[in-house]
LOMAR-104473 format. One line per 8 residues: number of its first residue (from 1); their letters; for each residue x, y, z of C-alpha. Coordinates in steps of 0.1 Angstrom, whole numbers, plus 5000, padded with zeros to 4 digits. Layout:
LOMAR-104473
NUM = A = X,Y,Z | ...
***
This chain:
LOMAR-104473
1 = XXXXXXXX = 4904,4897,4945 | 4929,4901,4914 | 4907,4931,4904 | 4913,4941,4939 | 4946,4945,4937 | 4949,4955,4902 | 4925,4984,4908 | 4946,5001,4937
9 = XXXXXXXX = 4979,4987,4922 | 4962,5008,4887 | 4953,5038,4906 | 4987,5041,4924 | 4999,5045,4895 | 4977,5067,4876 | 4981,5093,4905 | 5019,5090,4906
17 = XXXXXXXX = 5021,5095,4867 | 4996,5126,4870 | 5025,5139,4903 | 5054,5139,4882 | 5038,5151,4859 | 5022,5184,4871 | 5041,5187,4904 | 5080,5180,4891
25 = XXXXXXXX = 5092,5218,4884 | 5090,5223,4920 | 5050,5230,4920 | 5032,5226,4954 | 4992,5226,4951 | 4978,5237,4983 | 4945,5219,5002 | 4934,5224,5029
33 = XXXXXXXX = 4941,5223,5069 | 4979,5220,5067 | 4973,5197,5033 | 4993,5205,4999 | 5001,5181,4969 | 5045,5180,4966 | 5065,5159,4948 | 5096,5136,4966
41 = XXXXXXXX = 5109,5107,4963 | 5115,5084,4985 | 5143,5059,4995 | 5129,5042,5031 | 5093,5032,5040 | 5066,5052,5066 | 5082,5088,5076 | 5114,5079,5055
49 = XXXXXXXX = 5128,5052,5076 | 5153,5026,5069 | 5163,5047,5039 | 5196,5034,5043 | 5190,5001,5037 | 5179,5004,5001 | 5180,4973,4982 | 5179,4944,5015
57 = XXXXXXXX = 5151,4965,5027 | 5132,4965,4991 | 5139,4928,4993 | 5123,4919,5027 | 5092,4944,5014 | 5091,4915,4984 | 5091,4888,5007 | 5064,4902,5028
65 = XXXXXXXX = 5044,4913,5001 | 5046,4884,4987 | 5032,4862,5018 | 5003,4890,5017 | 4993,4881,4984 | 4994,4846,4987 | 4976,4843,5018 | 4951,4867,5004
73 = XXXXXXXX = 4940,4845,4973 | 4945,4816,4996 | 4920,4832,5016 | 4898,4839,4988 | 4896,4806,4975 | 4885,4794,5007 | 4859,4817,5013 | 4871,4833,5039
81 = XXXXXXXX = 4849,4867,5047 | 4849,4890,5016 | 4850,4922,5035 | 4884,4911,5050 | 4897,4896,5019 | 4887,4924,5000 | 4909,4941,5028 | 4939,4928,5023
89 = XXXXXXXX = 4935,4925,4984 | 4938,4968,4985 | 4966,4965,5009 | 4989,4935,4987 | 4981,4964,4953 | 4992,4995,4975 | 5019,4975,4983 | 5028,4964,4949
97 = XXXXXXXX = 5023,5001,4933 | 5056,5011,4959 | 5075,4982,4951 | 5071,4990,4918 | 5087,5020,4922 | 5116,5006,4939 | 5119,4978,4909 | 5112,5008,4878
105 = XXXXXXXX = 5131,5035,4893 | 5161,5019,4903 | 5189,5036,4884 | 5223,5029,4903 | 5218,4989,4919 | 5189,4965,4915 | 5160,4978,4936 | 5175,5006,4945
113 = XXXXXXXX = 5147,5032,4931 | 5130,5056,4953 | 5089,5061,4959 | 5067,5084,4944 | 5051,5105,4972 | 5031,5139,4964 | 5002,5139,4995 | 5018,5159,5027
121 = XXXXXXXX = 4999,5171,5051 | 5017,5190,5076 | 5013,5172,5110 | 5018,5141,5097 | 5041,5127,5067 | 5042,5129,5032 | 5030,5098,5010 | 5010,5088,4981
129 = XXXXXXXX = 4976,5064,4975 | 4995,5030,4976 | 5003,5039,5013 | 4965,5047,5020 | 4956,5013,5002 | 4986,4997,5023 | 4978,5010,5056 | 4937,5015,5052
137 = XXXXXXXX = 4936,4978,5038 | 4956,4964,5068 | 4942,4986,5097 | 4902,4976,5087 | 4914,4939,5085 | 4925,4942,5119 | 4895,4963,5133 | 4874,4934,5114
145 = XXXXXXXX = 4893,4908,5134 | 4890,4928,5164 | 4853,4939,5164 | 4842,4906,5151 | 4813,4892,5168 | 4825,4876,5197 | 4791,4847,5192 | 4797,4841,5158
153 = XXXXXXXX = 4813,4810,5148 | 4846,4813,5131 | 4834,4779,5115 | 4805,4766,5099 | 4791,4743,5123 | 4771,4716,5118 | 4737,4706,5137 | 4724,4668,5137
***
């Protein structure tokens, strides 16, 4: 699970470095169906929100980051399912690639940095491969839980 995590946390990062790299003169990269690659930073979470907030609202992204993690390698060591775990491992690194950002590119107050986005599609939002990790990781734990077989034990149960 720490590879997990360190892989998307890694990869988050790789693709932010390439963005400001190639995209910070103002450079737009155009996709396809209403998709382009644009650099901006942000200061809030999903669609900008809470930008205000800055530095209490990078703290309470710690805090629940932090419970993520934990109960991610606590689920590991007891053998929870993999495919969940492995889950929730992507979403604590996606998580930790943005708080990074907050944490290294704070300039004014402690945690006050902004996040690296660069993927905008047009209908929906701008945002970068740690929120893909975030969300993806925590929307497939939850269709997991959902569309679990309702006959399978959640325990291992013993037969005399």
């Amino acid at each position: 699970m720490a590879a997990l995590v360190a892989a998307a946390f890694g990869l988050d990062q790789l693709t932010k470095s390439w963005a400001l790299t190639e995209l910070d003169d103002g450079r737009t990269i155009e996709l396809a169906l209403g998709a382009r690659l644009e650099l901006i930073f942000n200061p809030g979470v999903a669609f900008g929100m809470g930008s205000e907030l800055g530095p209490p609202l990078a703290v309470g992204l710690i805090v629940v980051l932090t419970a993520l993690t934990v109960w991610t390698f606590v689920r590991a060591v007891r053998g929870a399912p993999l495919g969940g775990t492995a889950l929730l491992a992507l979403a604590a690194g996606g998580g930790m690639g943005n708080i990074w950002d907050r944490i290294s590119r704070a300039s004014d107050t402690p945690l006050s940095g902004k996040v690296v986005d660069f993927i905008a599609v047009d209908w929906f939002a701008i945002f970068n491969v740690a929120d893909v990790f975030t969300t993806g990781g925590i929307a497939g734990w939850a269709l997991l839980q959902v569309f679990r077989r309702a006959d399978a034990p959640l325990t291992p149960s013993r037969e005399s």
